[in-house]
N, C-alpha and C positions, 0 to 999 in steps of 0.2 A: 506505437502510435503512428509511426511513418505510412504503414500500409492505409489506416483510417485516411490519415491525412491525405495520402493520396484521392484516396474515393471522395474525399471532398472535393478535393480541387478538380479533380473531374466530373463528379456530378453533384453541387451541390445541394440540390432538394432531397438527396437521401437521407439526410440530419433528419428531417420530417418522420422517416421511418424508423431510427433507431430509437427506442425508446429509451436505452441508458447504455452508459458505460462503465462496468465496474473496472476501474486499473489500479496498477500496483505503482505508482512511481512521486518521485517528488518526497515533500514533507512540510512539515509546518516550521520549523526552526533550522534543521540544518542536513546536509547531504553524508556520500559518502563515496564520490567520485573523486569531489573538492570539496573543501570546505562547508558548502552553499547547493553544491546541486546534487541528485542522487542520478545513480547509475543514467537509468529508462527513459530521465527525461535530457540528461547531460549530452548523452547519446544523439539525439536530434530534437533540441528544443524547440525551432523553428515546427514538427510536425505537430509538439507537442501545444502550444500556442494557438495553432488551427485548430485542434481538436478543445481544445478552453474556452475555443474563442466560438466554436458551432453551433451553441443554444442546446447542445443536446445534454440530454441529463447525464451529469455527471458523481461517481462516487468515487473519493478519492482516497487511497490507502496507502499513503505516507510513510517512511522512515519512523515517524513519531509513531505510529501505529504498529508499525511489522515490529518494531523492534521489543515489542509488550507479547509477541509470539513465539516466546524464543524456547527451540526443542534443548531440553538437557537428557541430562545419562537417564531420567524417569521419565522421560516419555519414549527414550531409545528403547529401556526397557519395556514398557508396554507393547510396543510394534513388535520386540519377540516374541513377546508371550503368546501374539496371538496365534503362531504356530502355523503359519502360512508363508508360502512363497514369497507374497507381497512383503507381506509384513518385516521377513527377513531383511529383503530388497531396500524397505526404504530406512529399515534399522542402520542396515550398512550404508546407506548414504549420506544418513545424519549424523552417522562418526563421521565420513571423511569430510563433511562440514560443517559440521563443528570442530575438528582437529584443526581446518582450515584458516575457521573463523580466530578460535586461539593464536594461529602462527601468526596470521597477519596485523591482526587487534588485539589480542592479549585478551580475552573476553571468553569466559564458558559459553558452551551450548551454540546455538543457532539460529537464529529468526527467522520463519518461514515467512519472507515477504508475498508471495506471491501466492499462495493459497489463502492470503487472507482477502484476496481480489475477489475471488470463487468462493471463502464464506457470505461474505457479507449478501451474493448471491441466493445463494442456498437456505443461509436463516439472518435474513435482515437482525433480528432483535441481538444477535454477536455481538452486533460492533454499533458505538454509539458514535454519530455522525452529527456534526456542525456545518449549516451554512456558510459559506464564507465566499468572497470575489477572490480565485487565483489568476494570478498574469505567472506568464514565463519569460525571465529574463534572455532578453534578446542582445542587449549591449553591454552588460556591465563584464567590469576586466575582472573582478572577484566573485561575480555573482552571474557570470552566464549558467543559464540551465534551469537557475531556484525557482521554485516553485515560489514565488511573490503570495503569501494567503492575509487576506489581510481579516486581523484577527483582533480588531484593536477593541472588538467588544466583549472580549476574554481574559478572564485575570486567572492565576494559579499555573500550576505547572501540575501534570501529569494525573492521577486520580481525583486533585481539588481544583482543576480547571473547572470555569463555571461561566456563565452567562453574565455582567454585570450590567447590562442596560443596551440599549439600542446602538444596531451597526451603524457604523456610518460607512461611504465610501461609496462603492461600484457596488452595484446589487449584485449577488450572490450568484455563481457560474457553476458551482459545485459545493458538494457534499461531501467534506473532508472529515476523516475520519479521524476521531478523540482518544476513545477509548475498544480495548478486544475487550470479552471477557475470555480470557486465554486458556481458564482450564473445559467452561465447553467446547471451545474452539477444538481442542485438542480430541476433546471427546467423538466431534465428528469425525472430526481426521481420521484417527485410529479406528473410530467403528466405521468409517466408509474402506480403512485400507483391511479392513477385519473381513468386508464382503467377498471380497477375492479370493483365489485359490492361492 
């Protein structure tokens, strides 16, 4: 988001022309930099803030999201099957992160964070998205970075999150994403890594 945010600050009537942003960063409850903020946006919240704050369409693909994405040994194994270059390539990268992700978190498999930025792209109906006002924490001592989503018009937690009645707050800056459905998700994946040699 820092390069966006630059071309903001430099020209801001370009907002006008982007018609959206799909990004991978932030979450709805919690990080994984700190406690509170994830990687993308901990890294420079401040660009990130400008880019929340630009009017331009936003879809937001959360930690609470990416982590509904997560590659195990059965989808390693499908990327071999499929008996290609590629497929070999990105079989062998999902071991070495998920082996990763094990050492460091104690956790199987892998979450493809960042290709769920590029679904939601490619087939909107993926991934189901909520309204919601995000701010980016600017000052706080345990919460620089968070993605602030204000969600107070949401009850449940994870497939029984639901709607209970009217937002209140800051009107709504972005489209934060709820739920994947993870086994299409994967289906694209594989069959787009399937095109390749």
């Amino acid at each position: 988001l820092t390069n966006v945010a630059s071309a903001l600050r430099r020209e801001p009537r370009i907002a006008e022309r982007i018609p959206l942003i799909s990004l991978m960063g932030g979450g709805l409850t919690s990080g994984n930099s700190t406690a509170t903020a994830e990687f993308n946006i901990y890294v420079d919240p401040e660009a990130a803030h400008v880019v929340f704050s630009s009017g331009i369409p936003i879809k937001m693909c959360g930690l609470n999201l990416t982590r509904q994405a997560n590659a195990t040994d059965v989808e390693i194994a499908r990327c071999r099957a499929l008996g290609n270059r590629t497929g070999q390539i990105v079989a062998d990268l999902l071991v070495f992160f998920a082996g990763t992700v094990k050492e460091v978190f104690g956790v199987s498999g892998g979450s493809l964070h960042d290709p769920c930025a590029v679904a939601a792209l490619i087939d909107p109906t993926l991934i189901e998205f909520e309204p919601m006002h995000v701010a980016v924490e600017l000052k706080g001592e345990h919460t620089y970075g968070m993605t602030v989503c204000d969600h107070r018009h949401l009850r449940g937690i994870g497939d029984e999150i639901k709607s209970i009645g009217k937002r209140k707050g800051e009107t709504p800056n972005a489209e934060v994403g709820l739920r994947i459905d993870a086994e299409r998700f994967f289906n694209l994946l594989i069959g787009t890594i399937g095109m390749y040699p």
